[in-house]
C-alpha positions in Angstrom: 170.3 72.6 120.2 173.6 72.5 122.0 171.9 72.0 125.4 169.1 69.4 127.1 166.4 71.5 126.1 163.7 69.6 127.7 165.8 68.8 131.1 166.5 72.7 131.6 162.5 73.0 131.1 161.5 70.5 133.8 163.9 71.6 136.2 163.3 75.4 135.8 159.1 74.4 136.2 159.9 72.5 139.5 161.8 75.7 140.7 165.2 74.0 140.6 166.2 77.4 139.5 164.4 79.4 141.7 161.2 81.7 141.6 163.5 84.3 139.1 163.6 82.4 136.5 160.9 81.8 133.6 160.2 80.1 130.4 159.8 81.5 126.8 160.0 85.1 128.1 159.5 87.4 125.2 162.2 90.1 125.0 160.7 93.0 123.5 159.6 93.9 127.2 163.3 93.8 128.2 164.1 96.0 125.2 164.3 99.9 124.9 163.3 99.0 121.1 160.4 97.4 122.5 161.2 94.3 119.7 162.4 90.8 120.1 161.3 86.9 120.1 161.4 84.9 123.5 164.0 83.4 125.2 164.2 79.8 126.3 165.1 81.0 129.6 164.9 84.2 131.6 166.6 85.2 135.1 166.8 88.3 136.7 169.6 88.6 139.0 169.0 91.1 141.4 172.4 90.6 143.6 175.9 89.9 142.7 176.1 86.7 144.4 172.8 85.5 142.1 174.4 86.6 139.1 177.8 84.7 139.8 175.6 81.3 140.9 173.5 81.9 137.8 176.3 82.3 135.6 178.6 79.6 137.2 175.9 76.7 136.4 175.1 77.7 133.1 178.5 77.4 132.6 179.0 74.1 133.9 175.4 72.7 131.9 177.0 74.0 128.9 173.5 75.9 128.2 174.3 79.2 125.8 174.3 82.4 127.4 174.0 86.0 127.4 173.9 89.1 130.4 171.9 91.5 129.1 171.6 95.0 131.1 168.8 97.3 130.3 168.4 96.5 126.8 169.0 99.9 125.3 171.8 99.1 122.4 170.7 95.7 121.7 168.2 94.7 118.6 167.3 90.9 119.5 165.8 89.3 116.8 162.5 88.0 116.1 162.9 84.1 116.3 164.7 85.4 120.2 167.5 83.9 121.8 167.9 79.7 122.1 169.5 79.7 125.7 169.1 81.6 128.8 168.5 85.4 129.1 170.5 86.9 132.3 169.1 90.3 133.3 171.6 91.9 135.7 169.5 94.3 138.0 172.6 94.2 141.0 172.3 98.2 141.8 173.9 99.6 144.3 176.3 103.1 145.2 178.8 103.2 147.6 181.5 105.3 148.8 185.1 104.5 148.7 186.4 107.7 149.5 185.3 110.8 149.2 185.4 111.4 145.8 185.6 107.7 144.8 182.5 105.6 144.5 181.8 102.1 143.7 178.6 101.5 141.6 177.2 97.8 140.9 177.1 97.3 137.0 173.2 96.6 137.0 172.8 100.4 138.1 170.7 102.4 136.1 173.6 105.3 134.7 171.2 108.2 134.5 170.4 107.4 138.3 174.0 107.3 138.8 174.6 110.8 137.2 171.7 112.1 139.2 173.1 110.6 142.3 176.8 112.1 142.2 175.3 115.7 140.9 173.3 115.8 144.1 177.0 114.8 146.3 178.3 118.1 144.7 180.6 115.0 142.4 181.1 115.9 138.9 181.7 113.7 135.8 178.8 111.6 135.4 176.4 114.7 134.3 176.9 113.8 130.4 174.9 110.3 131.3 171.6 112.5 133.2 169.6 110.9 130.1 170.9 107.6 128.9 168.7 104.6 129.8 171.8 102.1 130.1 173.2 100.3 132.8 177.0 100.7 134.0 177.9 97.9 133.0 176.8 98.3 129.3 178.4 102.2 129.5 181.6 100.0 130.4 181.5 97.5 127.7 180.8 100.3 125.4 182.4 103.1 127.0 179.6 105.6 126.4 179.4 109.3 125.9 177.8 112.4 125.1 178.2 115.6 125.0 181.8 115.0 125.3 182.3 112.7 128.5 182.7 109.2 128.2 182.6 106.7 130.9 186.6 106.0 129.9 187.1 109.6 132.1 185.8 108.5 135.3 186.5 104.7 135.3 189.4 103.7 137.7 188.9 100.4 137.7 186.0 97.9 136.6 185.3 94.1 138.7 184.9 91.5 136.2 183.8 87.9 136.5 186.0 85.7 133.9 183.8 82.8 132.2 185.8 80.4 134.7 184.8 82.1 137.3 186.9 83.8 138.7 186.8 88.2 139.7 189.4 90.4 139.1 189.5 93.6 139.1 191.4 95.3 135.9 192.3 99.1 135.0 190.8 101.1 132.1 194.0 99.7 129.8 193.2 96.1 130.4 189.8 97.2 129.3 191.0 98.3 126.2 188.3 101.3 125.9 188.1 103.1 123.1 185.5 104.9 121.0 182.3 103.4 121.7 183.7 99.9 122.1 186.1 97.9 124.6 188.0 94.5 124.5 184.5 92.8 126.1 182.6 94.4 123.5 184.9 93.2 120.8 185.0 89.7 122.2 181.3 89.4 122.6 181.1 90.5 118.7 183.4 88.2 118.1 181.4 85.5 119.7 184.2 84.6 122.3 183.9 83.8 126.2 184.5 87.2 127.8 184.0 89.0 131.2 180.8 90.0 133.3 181.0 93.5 134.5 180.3 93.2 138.3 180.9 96.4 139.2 183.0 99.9 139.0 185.1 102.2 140.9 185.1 106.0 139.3 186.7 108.8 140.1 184.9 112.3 140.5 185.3 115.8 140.8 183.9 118.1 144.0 181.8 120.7 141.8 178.8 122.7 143.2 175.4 120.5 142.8 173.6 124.2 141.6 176.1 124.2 138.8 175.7 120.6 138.1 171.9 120.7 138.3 172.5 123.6 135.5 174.8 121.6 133.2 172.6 118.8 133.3 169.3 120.2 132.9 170.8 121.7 129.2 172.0 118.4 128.3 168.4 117.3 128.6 167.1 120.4 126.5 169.9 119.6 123.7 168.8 115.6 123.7 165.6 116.4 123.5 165.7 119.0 120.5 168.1 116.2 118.9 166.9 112.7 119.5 163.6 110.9 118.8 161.0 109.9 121.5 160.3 106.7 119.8 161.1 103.7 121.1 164.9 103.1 119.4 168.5 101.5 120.9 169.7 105.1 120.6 173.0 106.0 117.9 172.5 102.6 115.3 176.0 103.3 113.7 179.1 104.8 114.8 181.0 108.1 114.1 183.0 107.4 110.8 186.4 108.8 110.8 185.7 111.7 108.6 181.4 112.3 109.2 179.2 111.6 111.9 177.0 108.6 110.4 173.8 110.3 111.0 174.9 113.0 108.8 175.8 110.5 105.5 172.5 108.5 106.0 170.7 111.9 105.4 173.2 113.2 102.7 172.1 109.8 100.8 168.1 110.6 101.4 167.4 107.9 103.7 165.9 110.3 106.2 162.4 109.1 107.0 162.7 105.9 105.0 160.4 103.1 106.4 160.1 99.8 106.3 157.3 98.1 108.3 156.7 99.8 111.6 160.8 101.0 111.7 162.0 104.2 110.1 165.2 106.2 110.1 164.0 109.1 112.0 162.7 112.2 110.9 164.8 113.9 113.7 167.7 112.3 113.9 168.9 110.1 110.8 171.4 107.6 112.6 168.2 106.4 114.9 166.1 103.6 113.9 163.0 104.2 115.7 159.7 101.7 116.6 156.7 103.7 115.3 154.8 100.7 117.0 154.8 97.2 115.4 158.0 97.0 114.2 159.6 93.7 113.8 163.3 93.4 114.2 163.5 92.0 110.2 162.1 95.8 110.0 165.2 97.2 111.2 167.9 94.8 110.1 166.7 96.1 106.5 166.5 99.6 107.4 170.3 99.1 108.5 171.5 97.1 105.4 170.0 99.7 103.9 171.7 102.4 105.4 175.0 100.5 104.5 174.2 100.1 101.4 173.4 103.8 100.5 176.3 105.6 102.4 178.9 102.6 100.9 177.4 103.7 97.0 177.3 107.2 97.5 180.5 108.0 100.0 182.8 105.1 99.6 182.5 104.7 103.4 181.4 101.6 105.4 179.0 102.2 108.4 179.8 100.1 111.4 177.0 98.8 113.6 177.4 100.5 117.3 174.2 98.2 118.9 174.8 94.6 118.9 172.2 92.3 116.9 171.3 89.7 119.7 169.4 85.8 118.8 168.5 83.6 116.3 168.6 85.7 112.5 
């Protein structure tokens, strides 16, 4: 490995890292997917000034890295991830202004849509049910139902890989459909910024009429979308189908392999029927790929990020 395996060991066992940080943690309890091998190190950073300290010294060890929110669009593979793990749990809502509010990226974003539709604040309801962090609905500007997080965001507080925070508008973001400059970088395996926090703009709209909006985005997702364990949407929209629509045109619809299967219910999840290893899923995806590429001519792009040693 890249990094003094053995020294990091020692020092994190005397507690030179502190009592949030542990060895060989296995990432499948860290994952919506409920898959993935350990990681060499785990921290969970449960305020901002934590998660700059953690991220400044692994930075000057030269120990590989990753910040991982939730773990709801990730698949981390089975061997897991040879460096540390950094869980960023900073939560945390604040008002700016009246109809401005600052929200720490570790923030759950269904809290945070629950949260504003009780202020009377609309704009968040689209997120009532999506298990990510703000932070990860920033790096991949999600949606549903027509909202993205690219609507609200005024700004975003980033920490650059030297250190240094900034705080950038949605164009230095680069946001886009289902995707950003960070997430672009970090697929590109490139040094890029830690979401520390955002600053979103809402709209005053009766909380009864919120309430109402919300409770039928919850009756839609779950008439739609799988109860199984899953990183939600595997593939993106194409430009002329939604992906989930070509996978079943090309009679991959309940496919399995292992304890993963394209679900019955919705064809662009990738669902855990209990078991499933992440080997099970990468094949269910090249799969996918192949299938739609044969019978359509059109190449399915990955929307979760494949995270560890494959």
């Amino acid at each position: 490995m890249g990094y003094e395996v053995e020294k990091v060991r020692r020092a994190v066992l005397a507690g030179d890292w502190g009592e949030d940080v542990w060895l060989d943690e296995p990432l499948s309890s860290r994952t919506s997917y409920r898959i993935g091998g350990p990681a060499d190190i785990l921290a969970v950073a449960e305020h901002t000034d934590r998660l700059q300290e953690l991220l400044g010294r692994v930075r000057e060890e030269g120990i590989p890295h990753i910040v991982l929110g939730s773990g709801t669009n990730v698949l981390v593979a089975d061997a897991g991830f040879r460096g540390m793990v950094i869980q960023n749990a900073c939560r945390g809502i604040e008002s700016v202004n009246g109809e401005m509010l600052r929200i720490r990226a570790g923030e759950m974003v269904r809290d945070a849509a629950r949260h504003t539709i009780e202020l009377g604040l609309g704009g968040l309801e689209w997120a009532i049910d999506i298990p990510g962090t703000v932070g990860g609905s920033v790096v991949g500007n999600a949606g549903a139902f027509g909202g993205y997080m690219g609507d609200v965001l005024r700004r975003a507080q980033l920490l650059t890989p030297e250190g240094e925070v900034r705080w950038v508008g949605p164009e230095e973001l680069g946001l886009a459909y289902r995707t950003s400059r960070l997430k672009e970088l970090k697929a590109e395996g490139r040094s890029c910024e830690t979401v520390l926090s955002v600053e979103v703009l809402l709209t005053p709209t009766p909380a009864v009429l919120l309430r109402k909006t919300a409770a039928e985005y919850t009756r839609r997702r779950q008439e739609r979308q799988p109860s199984e364990p899953s990183a939600g949407s595997v593939f993106k929209r194409t430009v002329q189908y939604p992906a989930g629509f070509l996978i079943e045109q090309a009679g991959l619809k309940g496919e399995r392999v292992g304890g993963a299967q394209v679900s019955v219910k919705h064809a662009n999840f990738i669902v855990n029927l209990g078991g499933a290893r992440a080997t099970d899923v990468e094949a269910l995806i090249d799969l996918c790929r192949e299938r739609v590429i044969e019978m359509f001519g059109i190449e399915l792009q990955l929307e979760i990020e494949l995270v560890g040693e494959w």
